[in-house]
C-alpha positions in Angstrom: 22.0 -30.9 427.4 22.3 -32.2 431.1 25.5 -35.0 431.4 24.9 -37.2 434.9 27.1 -40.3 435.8 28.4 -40.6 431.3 24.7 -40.2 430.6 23.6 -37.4 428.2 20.1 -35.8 426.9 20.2 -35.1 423.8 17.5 -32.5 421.6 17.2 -33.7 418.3 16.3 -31.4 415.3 12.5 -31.6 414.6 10.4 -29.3 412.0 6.7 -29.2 411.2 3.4 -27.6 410.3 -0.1 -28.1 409.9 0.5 -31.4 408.7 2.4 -33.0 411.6 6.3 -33.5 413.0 9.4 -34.8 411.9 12.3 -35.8 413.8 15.1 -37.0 412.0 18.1 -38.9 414.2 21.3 -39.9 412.5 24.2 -41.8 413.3 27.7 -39.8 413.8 26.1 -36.5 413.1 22.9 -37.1 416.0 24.3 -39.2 418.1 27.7 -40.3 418.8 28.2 -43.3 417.2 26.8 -45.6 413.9 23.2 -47.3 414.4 23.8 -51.4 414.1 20.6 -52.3 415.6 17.3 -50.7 416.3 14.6 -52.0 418.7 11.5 -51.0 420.4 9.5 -51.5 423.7 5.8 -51.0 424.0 2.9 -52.4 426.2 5.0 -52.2 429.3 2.7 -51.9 432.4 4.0 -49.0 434.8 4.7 -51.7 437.1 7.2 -53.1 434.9 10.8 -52.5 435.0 13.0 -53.3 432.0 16.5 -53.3 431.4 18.4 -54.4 434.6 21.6 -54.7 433.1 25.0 -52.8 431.5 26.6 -53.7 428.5 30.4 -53.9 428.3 30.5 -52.3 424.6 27.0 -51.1 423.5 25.8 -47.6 423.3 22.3 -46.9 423.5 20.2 -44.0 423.1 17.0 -44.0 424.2 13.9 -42.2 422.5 10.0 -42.6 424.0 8.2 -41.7 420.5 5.2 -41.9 422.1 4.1 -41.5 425.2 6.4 -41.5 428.3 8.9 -43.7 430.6 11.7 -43.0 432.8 15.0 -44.4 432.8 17.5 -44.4 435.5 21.0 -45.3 435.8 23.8 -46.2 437.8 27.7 -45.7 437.5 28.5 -48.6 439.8 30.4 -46.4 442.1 27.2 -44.9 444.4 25.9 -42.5 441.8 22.7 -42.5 440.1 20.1 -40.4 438.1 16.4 -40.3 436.5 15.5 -39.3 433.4 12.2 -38.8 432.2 11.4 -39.5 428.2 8.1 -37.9 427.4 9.1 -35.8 424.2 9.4 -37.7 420.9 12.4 -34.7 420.3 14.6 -35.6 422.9 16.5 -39.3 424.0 19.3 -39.9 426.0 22.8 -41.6 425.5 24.4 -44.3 427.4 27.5 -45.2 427.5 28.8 -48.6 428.0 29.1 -50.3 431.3 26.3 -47.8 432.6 23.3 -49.8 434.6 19.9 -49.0 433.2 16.3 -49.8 434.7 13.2 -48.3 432.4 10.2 -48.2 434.3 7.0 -46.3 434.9 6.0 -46.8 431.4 2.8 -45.1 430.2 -0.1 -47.1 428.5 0.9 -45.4 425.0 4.9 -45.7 425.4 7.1 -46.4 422.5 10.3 -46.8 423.9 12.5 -46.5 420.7 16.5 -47.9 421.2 19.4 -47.1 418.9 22.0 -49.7 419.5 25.7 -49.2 419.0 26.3 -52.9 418.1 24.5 -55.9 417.2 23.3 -58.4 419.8 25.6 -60.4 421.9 24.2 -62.1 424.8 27.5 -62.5 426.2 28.0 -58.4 426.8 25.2 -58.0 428.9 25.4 -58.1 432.8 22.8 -58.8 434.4 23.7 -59.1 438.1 24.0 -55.7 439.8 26.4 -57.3 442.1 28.8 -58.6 439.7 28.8 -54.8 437.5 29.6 -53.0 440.9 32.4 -55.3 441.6 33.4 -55.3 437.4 33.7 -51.7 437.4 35.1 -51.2 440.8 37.9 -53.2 439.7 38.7 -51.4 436.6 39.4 -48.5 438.6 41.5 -49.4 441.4 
């Protein structure tokens, strides 16, 4: 596991043979928290950048199930990273009030998201200015 800016890969248990994989991902024991929503992203061009936001109390982890994607984010404060999702094994975690851009999406990507909480529009933040200024001022 590689931690960057509250971000965290994570290897998830898999087992197989001749007829195929399975990866099984559960909440508290997988990941750190209880799954409230699921969702999925697929037919993204790899001109496309989704995401573009932070949320003030969602979790996320990310899983590409198929093909591949990268992902990177931002702490607000100057420091950022790139992941790359291209194993249907591994996902990564994301805190809240972490900035996340998913991009360079393959023609077969299945971008698979385990949410924290339901949806609430009024969590998100989607102006990059406004985050860097919300999370500077939590810290000073």
């Amino acid at each position: 596991m590689s931690k960057h800016i509250g971000a965290q890969m994570l290897e998830f248990p898999q087992s197989g043979d001749e007829r195929g994989h399975l990866v099984i991902v559960e909440g508290m024991d997988d990941i750190p928290f209880n799954i409230a929503r699921i969702f999925y992203i697929y037919g993204s061009g790899s001109d496309v950048v989704r995401g573009k936001h932070a949320n003030r109390k969602s979790e996320f982890v990310l899983i590409n199930v198929a093909g591949s994607c990268k992902v990177k984010v931002k702490d607000g404060k100057g420091n950022e990273a790139v992941f790359v999702l291209n194993r249907p094994h591994t996902g990564i975690y994301l805190p809240p009030l972490l900035w996340k851009d998913m991009y360079d999406f393959s023609a077969d990507s299945v971008l698979l998201c385990l949410a924290s909480e339901h949806y609430d529009a009024a969590e998100y933040i989607r102006d990059y200015d406004e985050y860097v200024r919300m999370v500077n001022e939590e810290t000073t």
